[in-house]
N, C-alpha and C positions, 0 to 999 in steps of 0.2 A: 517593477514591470519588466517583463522579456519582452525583447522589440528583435522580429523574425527578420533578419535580411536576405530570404533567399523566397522564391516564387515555390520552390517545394516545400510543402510541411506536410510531417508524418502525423498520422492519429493511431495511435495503438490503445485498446482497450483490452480489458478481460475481468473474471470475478475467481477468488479465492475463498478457499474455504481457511482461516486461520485457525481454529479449533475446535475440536470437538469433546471438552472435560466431563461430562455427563455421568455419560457411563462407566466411565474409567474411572470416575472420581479425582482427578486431575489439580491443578493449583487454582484452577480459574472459579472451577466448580468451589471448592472446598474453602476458598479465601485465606489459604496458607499457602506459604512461598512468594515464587516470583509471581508477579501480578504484571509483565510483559511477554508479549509475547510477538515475535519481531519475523519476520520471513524474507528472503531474498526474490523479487521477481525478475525475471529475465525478459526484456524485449525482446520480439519475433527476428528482429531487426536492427540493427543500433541506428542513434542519432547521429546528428555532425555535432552536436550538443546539446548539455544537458538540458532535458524538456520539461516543460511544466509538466506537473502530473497532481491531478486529484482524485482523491480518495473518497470514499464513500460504504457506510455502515448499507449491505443490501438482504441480512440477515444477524439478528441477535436475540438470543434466546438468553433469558434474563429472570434469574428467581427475584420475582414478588413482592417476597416480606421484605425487600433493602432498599436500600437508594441504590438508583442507577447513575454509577460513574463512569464514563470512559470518557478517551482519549483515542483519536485516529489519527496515523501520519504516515505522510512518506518521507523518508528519510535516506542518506546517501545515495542521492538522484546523480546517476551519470547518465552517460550515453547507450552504456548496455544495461539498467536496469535500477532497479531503486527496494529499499529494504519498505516492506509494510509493517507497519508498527501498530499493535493495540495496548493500552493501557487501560489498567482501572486499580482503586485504591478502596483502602478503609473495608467498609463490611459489604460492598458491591459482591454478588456470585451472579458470576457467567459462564453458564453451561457450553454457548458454541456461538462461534462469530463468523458471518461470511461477510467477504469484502468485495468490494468492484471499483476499479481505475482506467481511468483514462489519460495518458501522454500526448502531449501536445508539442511538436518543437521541429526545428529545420533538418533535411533529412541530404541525405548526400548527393550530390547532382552529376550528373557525366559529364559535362562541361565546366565543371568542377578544376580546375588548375593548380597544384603545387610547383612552383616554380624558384623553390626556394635553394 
């Protein structure tokens, strides 16, 4: 549990596009290679600390004839941003994945004191 000790909290959201293998015939499409594929996202903003952030599948375009595997995360979450991660294994093909997030966490205050 993150427990907020300040009356200001930040909400940041947005949506990414993580791939588009389709057309290009790519790893994700073709189910050779790397099967992640990971992205940097930058806050507008930074935190005073690192925020909750969740993830969410808001486009996947997915052949058919397989099982569909994935895996969604965020990963090395700090104060200015966090890596978006997709995974999938085995005979899973995915053509293109959009993603959307939102950050949650205390946000810096001007009565804010370093006094140290």
């Amino acid at each position: 549990m993150q427990i907020i000790k300040s009356t200001r909290i930040g909400i940041a959201q947005g949506s990414v596009d993580l791939f588009s293998d389709f057309e290009k015939g790519g790893e994700m499409w073709t189910g050779e290679g790397a099967r992640v594929r990971r992205q940097w996202i930058a806050f507008d903003q930074e935190f005073a600390a690192p925020p909750m952030v969740h993830v969410s599948l808001t486009l996947w375009d997915m052949d058919s004839a397989h099982n569909v595997r994935a895996d969604l995360a965020a990963e090395k979450v700090s104060e200015a941003g966090f890596d978006a991660v997709f995974r999938t294994w085995k005979d899973t093909k995915v053509a293109r994945v959009r993603m959307s997030w939102i950050a949650m966490g205390e946000v810096a205050n001007d009565d804010d004191w370093d006094v140290a």
